[in-house]
N, C-alpha and C positions, 0 to 999 in steps of 0.2 A: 329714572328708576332702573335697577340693573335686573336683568331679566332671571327666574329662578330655573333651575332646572328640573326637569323630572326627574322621577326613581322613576327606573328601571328597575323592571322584576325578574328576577335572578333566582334561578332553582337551587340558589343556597337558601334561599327564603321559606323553602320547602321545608316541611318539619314529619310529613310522611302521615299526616290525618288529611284525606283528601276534602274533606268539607272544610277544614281549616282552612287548610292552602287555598281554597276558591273564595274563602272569604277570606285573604290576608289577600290572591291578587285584585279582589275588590275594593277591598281598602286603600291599596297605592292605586287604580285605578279613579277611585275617588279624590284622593290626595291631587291626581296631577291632573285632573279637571279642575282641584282649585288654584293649583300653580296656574294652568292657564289661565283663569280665571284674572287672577292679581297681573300675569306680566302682560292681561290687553286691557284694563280697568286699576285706575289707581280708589275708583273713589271709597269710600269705608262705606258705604250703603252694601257695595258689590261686593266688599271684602268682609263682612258683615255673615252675608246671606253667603256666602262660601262656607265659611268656617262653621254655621249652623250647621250646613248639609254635611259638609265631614264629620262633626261632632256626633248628629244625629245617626252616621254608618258606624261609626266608633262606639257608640254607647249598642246598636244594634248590633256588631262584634260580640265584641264583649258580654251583655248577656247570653247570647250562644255559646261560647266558648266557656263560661263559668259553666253554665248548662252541661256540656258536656264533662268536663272534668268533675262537677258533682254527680256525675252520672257514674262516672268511673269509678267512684272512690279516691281522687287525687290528695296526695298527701300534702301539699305543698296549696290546696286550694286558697287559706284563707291569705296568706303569701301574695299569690298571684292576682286577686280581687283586692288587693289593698293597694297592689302598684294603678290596675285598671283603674283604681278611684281616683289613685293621684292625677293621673294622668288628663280623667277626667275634672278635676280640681283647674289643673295648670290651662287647659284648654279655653276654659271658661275666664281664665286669670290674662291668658294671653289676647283673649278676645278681647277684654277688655281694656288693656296694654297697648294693641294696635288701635282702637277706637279713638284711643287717647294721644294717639300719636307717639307713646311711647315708646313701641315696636315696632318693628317693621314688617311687610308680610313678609320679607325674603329671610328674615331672622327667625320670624316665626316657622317658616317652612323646614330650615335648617335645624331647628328646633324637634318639631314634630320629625322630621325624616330619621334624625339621629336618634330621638328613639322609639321609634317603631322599628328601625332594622336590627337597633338594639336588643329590643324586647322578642320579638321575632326567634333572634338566633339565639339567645342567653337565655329566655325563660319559656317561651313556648315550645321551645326544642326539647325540655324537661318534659312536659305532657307527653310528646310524641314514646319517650323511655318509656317510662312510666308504662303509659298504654302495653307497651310492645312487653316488659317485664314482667308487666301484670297477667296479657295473656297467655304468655309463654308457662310462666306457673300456673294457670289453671287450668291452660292445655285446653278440653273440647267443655268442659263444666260449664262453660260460659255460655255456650249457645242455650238459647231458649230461654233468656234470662230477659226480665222485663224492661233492660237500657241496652237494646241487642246497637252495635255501630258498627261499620263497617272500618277499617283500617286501612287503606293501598299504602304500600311500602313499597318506595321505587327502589333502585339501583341497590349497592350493598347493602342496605338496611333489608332489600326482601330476602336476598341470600342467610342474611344474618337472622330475620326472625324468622323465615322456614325452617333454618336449622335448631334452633330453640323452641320451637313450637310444635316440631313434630308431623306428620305426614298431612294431620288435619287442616292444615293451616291450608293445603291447596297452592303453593306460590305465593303471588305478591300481595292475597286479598286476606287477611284476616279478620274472620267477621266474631265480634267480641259479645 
């Protein structure tokens, strides 16, 4: 069996919602517990009860993150919970693909990794706009609003939303 490699997590993977980002290094974190998983265990029992556990951080994901994008008003919500579903769909499709010997787990991996880094940087990077947009137009109105979240915005993006946000904003911490 030919050995799969990790993701490595890469602060392009960053999207500038810091409870995101610690749940998206969770996720590849997860992910490559299952890689390890498959390249010391071939058998489907092991590869089985992997794919469960990532499944089950994925569907945990994922309701947080709808959570919070319905929290924000996100326009693009019902968009992004329809890819989540598929995704969810495929997981369960591929699961049982590899039970069947039809898949492989290194296909599967290759699979899953293409897009999660996909969805990561093409769609959840959207939220992070969004958020930053959203608070820049409403300026300080938002504080003391009952989906109060915090925002850290690292490198040019804090530059970028201090200057659109206004003095309130404090730097890299906009709290929405």
């Amino acid at each position: 069996m030919r050995q799969v490699v990790p993701l490595q997590w890469s602060d392009d993977f960053k999207i500038g919602i810091e409870a995101i980002d610690n749940e998206h290094k969770s996720l590849v974190a997860s992910f490559n517990r299952f890689v390890a998983q498959i390249n010391c265990y071939e058998e489907s029992a092991s590869v089985k009860y992997g794919i469960d556990i990532l499944e089950s951080y994925v569907s945990y994901h994922f309701m947080h993150e709808e959570e919070f994008m319905a929290s924000q008003g996100y326009d693009e919500l019902d968009h992004h919970v329809s890819q989540h579903n598929e995704l969810i769909d495929d997981l369960m499709a591929m699961k049982g693909a590899m039970l069947k010997r039809k898949l492989t787990a290194a296909q599967f991996c290759e699979l899953f990794r293409t897009w999660l880094t996909d969805h990561i940087i093409d769609e959840d990077r959207k939220i992070a706009e969004f958020v930053r947009l959203r608070g820049a137009a409403a300026g300080s109105a938002a504080k003391g609003s009952p989906h109060q979240c915090a925002l850290r915005v690292e490198g040019a993006a804090a530059a970028d939303a201090g200057a659109h946000a206004g003095p309130e904003v404090g730097g890299a911490l906009i709290a929405l």
